[in-house]
N, C-alpha and C positions, 0 to 999 in steps of 0.2 A: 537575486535570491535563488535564483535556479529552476523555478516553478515550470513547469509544462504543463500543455494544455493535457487533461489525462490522470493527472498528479491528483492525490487523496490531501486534501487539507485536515490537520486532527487539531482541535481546539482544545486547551488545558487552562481553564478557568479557576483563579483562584480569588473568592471575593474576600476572603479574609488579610490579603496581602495588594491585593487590589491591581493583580498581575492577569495579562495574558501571553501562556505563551501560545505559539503556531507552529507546527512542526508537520512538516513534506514526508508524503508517503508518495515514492516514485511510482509510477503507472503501471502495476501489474502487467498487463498485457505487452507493454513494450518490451517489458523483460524478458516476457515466456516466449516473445516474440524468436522463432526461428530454434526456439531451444527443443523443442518435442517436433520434429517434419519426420512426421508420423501421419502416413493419410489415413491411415486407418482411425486416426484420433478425432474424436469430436468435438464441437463447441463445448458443450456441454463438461466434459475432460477439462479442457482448458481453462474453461471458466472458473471449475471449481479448483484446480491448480491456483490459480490466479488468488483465490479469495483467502486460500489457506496461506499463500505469499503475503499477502498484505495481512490477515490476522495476526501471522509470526513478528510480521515487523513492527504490526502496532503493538505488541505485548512486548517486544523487545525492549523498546525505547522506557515504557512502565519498569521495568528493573532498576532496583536500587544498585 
């Protein structure tokens, strides 16, 4: 399935259809990993890079 340790699991429960799906949000910080070497940059920087990456992605996947 491609899962890494790292990886965002999103759960989309439907009890009317009596489905689940499971959908992989790949590990923010792996991504931003090496993308800003910026010493000046902080955790704190990156972090919230990070959370705005995975926000985008999990609203993306939501579009009709």
């Amino acid at each position: 399935m491609g899962i890494e340790e790292g990886d965002y699991l999103i759960w989309d429960i439907d009890p009317n259809k009596k489905i689940v799906v499971v959908r992989v949000l790949k590990n923010p910080y792996k991504y931003l990993k090496g993308k800003y070497n910026d010493p000046r940059l902080t955790y704190e920087e990156v972090e919230e890079k990070a959370d705005r990456l995975l926000m985008g992605e999990a609203r993306a996947d939501n579009r009709a």
